[in-house]
VODRENFI-101354 format. One record per residue: residue number from 1; x, y, z of N, C-alpha, C, CB in turn. Coordinates in steps of 0.02 Angstrom, whole numbers, plus 32768, in hexadecimal, padded with zeros to 4 digits. Glycine has a CB too. Example, Ala and Ser with C-alpha at 12.3 -4.5 7.8 and 13.67 -1.06 7.14 Angstrom:
BEGIN
+-----+------+------+------+------+------+------+------+------+------+------+------+------+
: num :  n_X :  n_Y :  n_Z : ca_X : ca_Y : ca_Z :  c_X :  c_Y :  c_Z : cb_X : cb_Y : cb_Z :
+-----+------+------+------+------+------+------+------+------+------+------+------+------+
:   1 : 8294 : 7EE4 : 8186 : 8267 : 7F1F : 8186 : 8294 : 7F5B : 8186 : 8235 : 7F20 : 81C4 :
:   2 : 8282 : 7F90 : 8162 : 82AC : 7FCB : 8165 : 8285 : 8002 : 818A : 82C0 : 7FE2 : 811E :
+-----+------+------+------+------+------+------+------+------+------+------+------+------+
//
This chain:
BEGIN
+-----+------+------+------+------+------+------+------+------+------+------+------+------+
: num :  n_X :  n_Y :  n_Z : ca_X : ca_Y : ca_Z :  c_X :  c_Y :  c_Z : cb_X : cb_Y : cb_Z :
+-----+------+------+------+------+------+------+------+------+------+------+------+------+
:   1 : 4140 : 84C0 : 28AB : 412A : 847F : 28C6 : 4151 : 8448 : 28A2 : 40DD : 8476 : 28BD :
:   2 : 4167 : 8408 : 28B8 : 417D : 83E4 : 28B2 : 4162 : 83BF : 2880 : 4186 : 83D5 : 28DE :
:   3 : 417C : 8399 : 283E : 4145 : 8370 : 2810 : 4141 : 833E : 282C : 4151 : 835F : 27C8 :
:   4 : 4145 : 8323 : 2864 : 4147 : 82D7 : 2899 : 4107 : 82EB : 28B1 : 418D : 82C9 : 28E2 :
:   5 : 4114 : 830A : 28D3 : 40D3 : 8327 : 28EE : 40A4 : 832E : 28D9 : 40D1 : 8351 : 28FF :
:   6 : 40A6 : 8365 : 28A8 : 406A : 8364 : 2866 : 405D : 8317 : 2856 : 408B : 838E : 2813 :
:   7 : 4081 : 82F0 : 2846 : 405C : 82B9 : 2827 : 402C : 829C : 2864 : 4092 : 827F : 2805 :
:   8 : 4050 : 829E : 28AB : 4012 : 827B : 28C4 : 3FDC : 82A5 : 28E5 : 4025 : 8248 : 28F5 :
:   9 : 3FEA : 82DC : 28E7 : 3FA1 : 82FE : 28EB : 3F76 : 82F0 : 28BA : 3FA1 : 8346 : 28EB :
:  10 : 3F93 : 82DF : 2872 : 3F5A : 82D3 : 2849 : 3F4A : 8292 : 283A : 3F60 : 82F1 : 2811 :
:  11 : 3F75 : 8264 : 2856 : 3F56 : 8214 : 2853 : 3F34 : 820C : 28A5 : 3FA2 : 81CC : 2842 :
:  12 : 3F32 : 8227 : 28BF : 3F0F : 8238 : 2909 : 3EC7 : 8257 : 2904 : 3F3E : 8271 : 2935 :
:  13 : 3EBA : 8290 : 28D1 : 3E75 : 82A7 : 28B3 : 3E54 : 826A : 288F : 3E7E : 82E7 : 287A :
:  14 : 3E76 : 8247 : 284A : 3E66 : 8220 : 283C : 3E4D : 81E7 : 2851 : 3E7D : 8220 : 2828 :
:  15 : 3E73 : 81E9 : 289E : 3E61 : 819A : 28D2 : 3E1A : 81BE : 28E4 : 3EA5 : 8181 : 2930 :
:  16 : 3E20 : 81F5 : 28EC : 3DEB : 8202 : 2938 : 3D9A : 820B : 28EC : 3E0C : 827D : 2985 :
:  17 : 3D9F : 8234 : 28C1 : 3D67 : 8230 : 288F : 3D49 : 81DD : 288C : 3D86 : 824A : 283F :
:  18 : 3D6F : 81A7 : 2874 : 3D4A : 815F : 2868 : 3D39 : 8158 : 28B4 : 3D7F : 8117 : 2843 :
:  19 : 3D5B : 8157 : 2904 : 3D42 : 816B : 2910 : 3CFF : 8185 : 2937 : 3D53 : 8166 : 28F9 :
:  20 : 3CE9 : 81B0 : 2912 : 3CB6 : 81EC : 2928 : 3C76 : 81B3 : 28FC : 3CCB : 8259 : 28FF :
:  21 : 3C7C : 81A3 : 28BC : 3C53 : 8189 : 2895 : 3C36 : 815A : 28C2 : 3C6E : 8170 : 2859 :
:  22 : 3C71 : 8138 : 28CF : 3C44 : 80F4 : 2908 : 3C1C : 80FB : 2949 : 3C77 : 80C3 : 2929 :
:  23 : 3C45 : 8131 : 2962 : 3C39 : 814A : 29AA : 3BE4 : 816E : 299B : 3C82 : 818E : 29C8 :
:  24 : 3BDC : 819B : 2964 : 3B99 : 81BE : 2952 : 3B71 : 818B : 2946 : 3B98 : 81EF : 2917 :
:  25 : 3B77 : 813B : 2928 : 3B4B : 8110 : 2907 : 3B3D : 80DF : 295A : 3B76 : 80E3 : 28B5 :
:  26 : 3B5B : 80DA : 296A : 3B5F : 8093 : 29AA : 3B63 : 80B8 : 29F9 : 3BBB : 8056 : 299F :
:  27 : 3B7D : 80F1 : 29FC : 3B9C : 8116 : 2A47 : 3BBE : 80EB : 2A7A : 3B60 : 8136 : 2A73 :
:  28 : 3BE4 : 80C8 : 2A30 : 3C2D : 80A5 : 2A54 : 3C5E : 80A9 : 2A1C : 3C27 : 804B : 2A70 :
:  29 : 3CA2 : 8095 : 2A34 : 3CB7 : 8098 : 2A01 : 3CF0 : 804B : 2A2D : 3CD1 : 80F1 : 29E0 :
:  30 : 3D16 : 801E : 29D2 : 3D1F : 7FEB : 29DF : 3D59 : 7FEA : 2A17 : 3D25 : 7FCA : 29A6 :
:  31 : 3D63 : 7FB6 : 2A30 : 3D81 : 7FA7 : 2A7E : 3DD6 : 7FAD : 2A71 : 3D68 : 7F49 : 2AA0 :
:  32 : 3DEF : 7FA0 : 2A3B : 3E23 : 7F79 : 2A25 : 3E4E : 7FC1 : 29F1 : 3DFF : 7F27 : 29F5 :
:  33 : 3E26 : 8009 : 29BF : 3E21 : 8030 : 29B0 : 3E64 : 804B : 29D8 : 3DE4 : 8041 : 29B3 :
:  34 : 3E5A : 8073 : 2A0F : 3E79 : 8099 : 2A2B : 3EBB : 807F : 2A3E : 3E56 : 80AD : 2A58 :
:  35 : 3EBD : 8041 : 2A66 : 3EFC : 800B : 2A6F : 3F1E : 8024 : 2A3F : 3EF2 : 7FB9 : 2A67 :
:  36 : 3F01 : 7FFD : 2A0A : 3F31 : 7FED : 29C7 : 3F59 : 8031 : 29B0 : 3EFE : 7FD1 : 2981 :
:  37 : 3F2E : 8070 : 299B : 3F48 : 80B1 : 29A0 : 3F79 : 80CA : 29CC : 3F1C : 80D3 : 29AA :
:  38 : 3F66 : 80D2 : 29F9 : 3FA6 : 80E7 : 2A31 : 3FDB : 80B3 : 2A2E : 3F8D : 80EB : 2A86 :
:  39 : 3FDA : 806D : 2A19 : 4012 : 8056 : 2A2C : 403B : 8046 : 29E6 : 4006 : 801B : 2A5C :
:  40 : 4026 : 805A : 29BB : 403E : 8061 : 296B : 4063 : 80AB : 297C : 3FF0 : 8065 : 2921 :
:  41 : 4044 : 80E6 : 29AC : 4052 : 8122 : 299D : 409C : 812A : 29CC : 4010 : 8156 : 29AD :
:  42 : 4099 : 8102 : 29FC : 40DE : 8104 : 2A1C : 4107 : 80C4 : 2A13 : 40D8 : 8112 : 2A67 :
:  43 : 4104 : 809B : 29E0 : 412A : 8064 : 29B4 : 414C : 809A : 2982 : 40F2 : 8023 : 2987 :
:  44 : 4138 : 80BA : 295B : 4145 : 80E8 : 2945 : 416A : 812F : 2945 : 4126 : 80E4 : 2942 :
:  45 : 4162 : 814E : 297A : 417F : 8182 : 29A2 : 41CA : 8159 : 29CA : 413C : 81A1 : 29DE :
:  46 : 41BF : 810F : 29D3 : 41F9 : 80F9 : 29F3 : 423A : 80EF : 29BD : 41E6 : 80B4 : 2A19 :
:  47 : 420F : 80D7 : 297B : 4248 : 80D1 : 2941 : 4265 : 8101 : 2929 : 4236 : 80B8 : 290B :
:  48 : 423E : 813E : 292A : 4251 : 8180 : 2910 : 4283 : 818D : 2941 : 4217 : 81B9 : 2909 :
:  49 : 427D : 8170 : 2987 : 429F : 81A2 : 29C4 : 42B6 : 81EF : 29CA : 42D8 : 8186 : 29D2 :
:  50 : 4257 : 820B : 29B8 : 424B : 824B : 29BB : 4248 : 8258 : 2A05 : 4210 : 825F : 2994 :
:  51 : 421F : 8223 : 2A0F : 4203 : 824D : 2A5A : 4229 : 8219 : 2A92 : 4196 : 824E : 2A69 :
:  52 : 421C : 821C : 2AD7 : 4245 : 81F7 : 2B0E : 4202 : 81BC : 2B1E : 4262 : 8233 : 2B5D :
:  53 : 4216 : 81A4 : 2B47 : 41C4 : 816C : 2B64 : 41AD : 819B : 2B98 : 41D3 : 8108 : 2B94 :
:  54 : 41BB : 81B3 : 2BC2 : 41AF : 81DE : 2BD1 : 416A : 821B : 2BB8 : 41E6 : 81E6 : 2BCD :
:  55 : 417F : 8226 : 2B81 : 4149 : 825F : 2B61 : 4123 : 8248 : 2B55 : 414F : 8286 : 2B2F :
:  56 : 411C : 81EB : 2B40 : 40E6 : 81D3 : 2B1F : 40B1 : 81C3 : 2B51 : 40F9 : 819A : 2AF7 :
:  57 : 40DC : 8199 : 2B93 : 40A3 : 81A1 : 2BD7 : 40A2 : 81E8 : 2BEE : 40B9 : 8171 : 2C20 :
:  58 : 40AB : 8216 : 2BE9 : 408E : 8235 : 2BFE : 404B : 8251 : 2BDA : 40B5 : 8253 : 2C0E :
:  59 : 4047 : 824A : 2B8B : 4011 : 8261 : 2B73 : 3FF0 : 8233 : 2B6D : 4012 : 8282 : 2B44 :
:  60 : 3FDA : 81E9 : 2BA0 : 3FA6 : 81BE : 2BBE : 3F8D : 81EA : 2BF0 : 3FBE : 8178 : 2BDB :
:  61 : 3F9D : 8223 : 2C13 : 3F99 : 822A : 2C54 : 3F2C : 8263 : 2C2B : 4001 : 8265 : 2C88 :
:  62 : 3F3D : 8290 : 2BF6 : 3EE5 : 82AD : 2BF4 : 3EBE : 8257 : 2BE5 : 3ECE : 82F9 : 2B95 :
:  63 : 3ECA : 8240 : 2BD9 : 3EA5 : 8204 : 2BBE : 3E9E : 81D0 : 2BF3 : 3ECB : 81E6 : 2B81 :
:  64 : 3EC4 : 81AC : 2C2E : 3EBC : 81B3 : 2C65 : 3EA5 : 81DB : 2C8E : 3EDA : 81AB : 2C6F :
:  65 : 3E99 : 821F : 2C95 : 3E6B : 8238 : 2CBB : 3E20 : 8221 : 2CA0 : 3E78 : 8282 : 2CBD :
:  66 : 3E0E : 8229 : 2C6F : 3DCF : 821D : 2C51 : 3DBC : 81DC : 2C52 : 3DCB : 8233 : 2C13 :
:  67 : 3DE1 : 81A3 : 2C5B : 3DD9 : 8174 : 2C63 : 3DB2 : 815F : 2CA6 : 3E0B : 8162 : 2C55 :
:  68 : 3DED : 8175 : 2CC8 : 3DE0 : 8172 : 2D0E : 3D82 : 818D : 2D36 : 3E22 : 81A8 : 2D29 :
:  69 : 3D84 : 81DC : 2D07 : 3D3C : 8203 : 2D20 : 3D0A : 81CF : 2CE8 : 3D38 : 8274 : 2D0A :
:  70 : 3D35 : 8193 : 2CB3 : 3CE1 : 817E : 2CA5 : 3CD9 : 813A : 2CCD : 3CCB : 816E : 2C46 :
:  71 : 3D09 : 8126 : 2CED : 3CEF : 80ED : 2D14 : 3CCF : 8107 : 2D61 : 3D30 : 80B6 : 2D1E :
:  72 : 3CE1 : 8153 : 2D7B : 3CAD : 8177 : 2DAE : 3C66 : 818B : 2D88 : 3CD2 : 81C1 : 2DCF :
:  73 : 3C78 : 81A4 : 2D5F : 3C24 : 81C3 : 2D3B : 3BFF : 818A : 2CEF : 3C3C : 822E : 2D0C :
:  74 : 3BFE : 8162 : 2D12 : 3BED : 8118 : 2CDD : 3BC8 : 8144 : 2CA1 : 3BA8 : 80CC : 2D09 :
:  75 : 3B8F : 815F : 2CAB : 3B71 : 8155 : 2C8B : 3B73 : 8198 : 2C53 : 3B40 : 8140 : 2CAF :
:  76 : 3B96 : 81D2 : 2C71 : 3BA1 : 8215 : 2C54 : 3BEA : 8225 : 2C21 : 3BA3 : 8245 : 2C95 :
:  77 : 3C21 : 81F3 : 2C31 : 3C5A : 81F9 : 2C07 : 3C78 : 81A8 : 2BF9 : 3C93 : 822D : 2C2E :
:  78 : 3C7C : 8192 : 2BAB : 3C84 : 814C : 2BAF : 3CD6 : 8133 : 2BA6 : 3C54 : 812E : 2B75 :
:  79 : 3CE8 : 8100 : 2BBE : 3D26 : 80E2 : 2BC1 : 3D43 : 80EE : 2B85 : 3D26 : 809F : 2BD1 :
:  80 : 3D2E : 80E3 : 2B46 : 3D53 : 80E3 : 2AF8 : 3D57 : 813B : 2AFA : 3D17 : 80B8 : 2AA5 :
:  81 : 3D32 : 8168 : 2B10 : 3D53 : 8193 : 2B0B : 3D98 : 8198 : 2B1C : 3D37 : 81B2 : 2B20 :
:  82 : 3DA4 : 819F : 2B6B : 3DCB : 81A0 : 2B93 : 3E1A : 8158 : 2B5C : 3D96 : 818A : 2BE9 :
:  83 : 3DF2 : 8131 : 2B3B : 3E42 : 8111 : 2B2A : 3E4D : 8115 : 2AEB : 3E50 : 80C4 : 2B3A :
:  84 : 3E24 : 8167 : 2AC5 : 3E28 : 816F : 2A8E : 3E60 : 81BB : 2A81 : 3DDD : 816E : 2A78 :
:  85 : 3E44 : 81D6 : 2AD2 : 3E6B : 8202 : 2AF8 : 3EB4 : 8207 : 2AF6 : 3E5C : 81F6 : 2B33 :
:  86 : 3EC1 : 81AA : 2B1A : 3EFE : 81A8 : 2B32 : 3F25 : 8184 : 2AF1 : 3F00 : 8180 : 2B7B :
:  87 : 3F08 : 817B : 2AC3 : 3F2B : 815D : 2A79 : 3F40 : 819E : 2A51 : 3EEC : 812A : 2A41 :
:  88 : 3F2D : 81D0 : 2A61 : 3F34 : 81F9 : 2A38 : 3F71 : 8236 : 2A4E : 3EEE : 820E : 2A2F :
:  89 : 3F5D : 8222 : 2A96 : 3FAA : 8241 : 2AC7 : 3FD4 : 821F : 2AC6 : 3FAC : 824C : 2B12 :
:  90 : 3FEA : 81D0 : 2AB6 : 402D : 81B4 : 2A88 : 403A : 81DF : 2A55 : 4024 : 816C : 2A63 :
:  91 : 4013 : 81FD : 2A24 : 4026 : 8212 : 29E3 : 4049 : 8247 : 29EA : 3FF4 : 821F : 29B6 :
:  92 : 400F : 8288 : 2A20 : 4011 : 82C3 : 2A0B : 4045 : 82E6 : 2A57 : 3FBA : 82E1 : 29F9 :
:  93 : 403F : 82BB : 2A83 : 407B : 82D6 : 2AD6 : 401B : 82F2 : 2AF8 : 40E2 : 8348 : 2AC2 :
:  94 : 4040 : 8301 : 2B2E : 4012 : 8314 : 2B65 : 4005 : 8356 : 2B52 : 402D : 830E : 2BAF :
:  95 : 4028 : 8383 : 2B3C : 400F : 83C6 : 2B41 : 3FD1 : 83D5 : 2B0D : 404D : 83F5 : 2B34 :
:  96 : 3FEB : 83B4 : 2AC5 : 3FAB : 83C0 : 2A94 : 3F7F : 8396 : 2AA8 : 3FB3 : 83B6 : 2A49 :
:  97 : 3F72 : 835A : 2AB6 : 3F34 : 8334 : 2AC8 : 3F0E : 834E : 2B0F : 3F4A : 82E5 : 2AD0 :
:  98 : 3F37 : 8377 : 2B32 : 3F12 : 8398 : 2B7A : 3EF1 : 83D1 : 2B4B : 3F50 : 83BB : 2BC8 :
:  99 : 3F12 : 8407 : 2B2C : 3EE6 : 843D : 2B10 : 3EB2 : 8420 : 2AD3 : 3F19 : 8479 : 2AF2 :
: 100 : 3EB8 : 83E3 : 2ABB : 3E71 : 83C6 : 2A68 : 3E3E : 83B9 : 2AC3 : 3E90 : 833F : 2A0D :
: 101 : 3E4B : 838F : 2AED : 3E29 : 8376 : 2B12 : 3DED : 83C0 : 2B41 : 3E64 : 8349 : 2B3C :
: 102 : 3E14 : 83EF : 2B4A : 3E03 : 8424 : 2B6F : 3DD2 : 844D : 2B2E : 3E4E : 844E : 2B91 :
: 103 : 3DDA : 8454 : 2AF9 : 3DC8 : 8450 : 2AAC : 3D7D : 8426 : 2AB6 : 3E0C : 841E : 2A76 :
: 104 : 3D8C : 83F6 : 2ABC : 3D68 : 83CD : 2A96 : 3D17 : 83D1 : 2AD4 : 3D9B : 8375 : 2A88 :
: 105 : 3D2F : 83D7 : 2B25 : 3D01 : 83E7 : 2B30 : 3CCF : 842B : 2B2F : 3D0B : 83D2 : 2B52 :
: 106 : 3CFF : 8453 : 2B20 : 3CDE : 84AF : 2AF8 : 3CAC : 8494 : 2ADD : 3D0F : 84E5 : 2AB1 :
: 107 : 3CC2 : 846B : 2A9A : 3C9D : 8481 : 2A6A : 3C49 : 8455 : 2A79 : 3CCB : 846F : 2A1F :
: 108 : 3C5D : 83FE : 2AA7 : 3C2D : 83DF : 2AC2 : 3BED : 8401 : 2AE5 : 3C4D : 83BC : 2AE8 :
: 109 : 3C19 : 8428 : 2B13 : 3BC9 : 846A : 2B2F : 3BA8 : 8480 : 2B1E : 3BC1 : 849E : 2B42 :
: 110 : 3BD6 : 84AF : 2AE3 : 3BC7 : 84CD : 2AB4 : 3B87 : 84CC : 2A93 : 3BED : 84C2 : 2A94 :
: 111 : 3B8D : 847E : 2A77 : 3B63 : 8467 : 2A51 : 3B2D : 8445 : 2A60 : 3B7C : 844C : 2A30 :
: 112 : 3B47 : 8439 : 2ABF : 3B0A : 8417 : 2AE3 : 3ACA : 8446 : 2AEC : 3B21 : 83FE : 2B2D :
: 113 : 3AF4 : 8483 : 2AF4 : 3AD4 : 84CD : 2B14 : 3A95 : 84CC : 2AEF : 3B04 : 851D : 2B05 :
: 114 : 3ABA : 84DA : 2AA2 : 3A8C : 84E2 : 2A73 : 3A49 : 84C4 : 2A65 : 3AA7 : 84D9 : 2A4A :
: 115 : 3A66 : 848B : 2A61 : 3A32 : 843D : 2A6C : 39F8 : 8439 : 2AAA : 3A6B : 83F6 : 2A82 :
: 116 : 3A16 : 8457 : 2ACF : 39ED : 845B : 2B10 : 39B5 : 849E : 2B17 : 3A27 : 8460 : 2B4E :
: 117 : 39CF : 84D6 : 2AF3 : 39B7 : 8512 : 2AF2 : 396F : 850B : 2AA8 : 3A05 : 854A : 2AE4 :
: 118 : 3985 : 84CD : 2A86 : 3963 : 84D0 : 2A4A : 3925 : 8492 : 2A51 : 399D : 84C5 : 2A09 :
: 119 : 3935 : 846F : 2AA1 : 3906 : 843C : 2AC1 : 390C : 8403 : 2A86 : 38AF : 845B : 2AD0 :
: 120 : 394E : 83EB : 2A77 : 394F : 83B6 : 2A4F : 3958 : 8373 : 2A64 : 3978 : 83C2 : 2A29 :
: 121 : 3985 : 837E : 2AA0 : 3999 : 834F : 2AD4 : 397C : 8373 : 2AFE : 39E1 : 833D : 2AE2 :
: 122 : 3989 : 8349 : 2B45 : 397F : 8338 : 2B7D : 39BC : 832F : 2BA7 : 395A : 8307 : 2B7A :
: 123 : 39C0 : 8335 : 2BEB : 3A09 : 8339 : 2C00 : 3A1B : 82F7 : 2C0D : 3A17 : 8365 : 2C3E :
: 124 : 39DD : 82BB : 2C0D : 3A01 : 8288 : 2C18 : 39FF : 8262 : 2BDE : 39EF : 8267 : 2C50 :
: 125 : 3A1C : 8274 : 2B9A : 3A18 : 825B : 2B56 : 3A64 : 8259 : 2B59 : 39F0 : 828A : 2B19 :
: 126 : 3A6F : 8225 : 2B3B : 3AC2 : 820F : 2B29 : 3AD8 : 823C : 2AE6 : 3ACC : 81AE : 2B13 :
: 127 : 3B13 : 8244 : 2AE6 : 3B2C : 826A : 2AB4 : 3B6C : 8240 : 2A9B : 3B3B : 82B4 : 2ACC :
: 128 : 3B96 : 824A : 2A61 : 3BC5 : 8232 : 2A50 : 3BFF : 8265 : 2A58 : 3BBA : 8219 : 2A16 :
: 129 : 3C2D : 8253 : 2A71 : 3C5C : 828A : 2A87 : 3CA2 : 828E : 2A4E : 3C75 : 8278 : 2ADD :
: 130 : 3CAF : 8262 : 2A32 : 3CE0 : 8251 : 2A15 : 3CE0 : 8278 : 29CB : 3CE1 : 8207 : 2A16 :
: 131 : 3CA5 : 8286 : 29AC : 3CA5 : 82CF : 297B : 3CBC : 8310 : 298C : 3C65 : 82E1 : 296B :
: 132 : 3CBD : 831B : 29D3 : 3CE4 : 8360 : 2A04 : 3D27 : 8354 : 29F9 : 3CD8 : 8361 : 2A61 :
: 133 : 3D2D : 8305 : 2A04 : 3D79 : 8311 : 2A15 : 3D9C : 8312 : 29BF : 3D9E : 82C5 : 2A50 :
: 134 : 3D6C : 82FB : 29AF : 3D94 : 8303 : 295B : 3D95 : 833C : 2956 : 3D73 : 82E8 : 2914 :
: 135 : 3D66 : 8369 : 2963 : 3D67 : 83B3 : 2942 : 3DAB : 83CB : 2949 : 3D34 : 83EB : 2966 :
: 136 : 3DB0 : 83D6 : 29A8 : 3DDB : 8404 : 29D1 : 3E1C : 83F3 : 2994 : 3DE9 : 83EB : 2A34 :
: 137 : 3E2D : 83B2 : 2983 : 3E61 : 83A0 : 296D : 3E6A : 83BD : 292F : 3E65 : 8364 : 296F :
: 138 : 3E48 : 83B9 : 290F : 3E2E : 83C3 : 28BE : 3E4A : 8422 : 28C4 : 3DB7 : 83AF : 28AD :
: 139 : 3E25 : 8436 : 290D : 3E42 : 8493 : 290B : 3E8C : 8486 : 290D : 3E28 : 84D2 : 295E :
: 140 : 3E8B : 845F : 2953 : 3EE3 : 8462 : 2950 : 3F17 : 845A : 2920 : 3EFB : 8438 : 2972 :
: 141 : 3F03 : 841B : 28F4 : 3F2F : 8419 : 28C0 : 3F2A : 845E : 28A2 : 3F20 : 83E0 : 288F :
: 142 : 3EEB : 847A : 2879 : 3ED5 : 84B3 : 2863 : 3F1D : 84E9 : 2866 : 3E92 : 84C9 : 2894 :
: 143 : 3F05 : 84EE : 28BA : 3F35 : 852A : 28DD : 3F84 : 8527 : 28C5 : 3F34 : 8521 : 2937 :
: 144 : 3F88 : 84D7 : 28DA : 3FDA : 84CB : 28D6 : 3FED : 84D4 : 2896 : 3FF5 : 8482 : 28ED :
: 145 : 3FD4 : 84D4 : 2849 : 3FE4 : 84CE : 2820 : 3FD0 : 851C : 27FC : 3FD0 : 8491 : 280E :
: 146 : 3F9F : 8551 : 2816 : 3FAF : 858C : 281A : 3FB4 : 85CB : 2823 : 3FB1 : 858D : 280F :
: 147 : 3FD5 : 85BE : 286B : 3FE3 : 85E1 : 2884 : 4026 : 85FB : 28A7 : 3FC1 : 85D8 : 2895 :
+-----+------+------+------+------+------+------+------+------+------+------+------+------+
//
């Protein structure tokens, strides 16, 4: 693996943990957060001229989908996800932010399942989603570094 890479998978965990803190305390997270990230992460990637512009819109494209299904499903998937999504697909390209994203909802079920099976919640109780997506990431780096 690339140490470019490595570094922003792990300043990308680091984004998505602070975060998860806010997102778990408020079940938002700030407006301005994600912007700033993604566009530091391909300011960056442009100076290095690792990657093309190209790769960088395209890894808006999982984070735009989610965007998109939270302005259809208002109330079940929220917008800062979806542009915490697409900040993080500047960093990481479309392919790793489609598989943390596909990740991140595993482990969300997962844990809803549980929750639900253990009558803690209710199905129409809000959840914070943005601790999933830290995880998936948190494996991925994991993976990428050894395996």
């Amino acid at each position: 693996m690339e140490i470019i890479m490595l570094v922003f998978l792990i300043m990308t965990v680091i984004f998505l943990c602070v975060l998860s803190i806010y997102d778990i305390k408020t079940l938002t997270i700030p407006w301005w957060a994600a912007p700033a990230f993604g566009a530091a992460a391909a300011i960056v990637h442009f100076l290095m001229a690792d990657v093309t512009a190209l790769w960088i819109l395209a890894g808006l494209i999982p984070g735009g989908v989610l965007l998109i299904l939270s302005f259809i499903f208002r109330s079940c998937v929220g917008s800062g996800d979806g542009l915490a999504s697409a900040a993080c697909g500047c960093a990481l390209g479309i392919g790793r932010e489609t598989a943390a994203l596909c990740a991140a909802f595993v482990f969300c079920a997962i844990f809803c399942t549980i929750l639900l099976i253990m009558r803690r919640v209710k199905r129409s109780d809000s959840l914070a989603f943005m601790p999933f997506l830290a995880a998936a990431h948190m494996v991925m780096l994991t993976a990428e570094v050894f395996l």
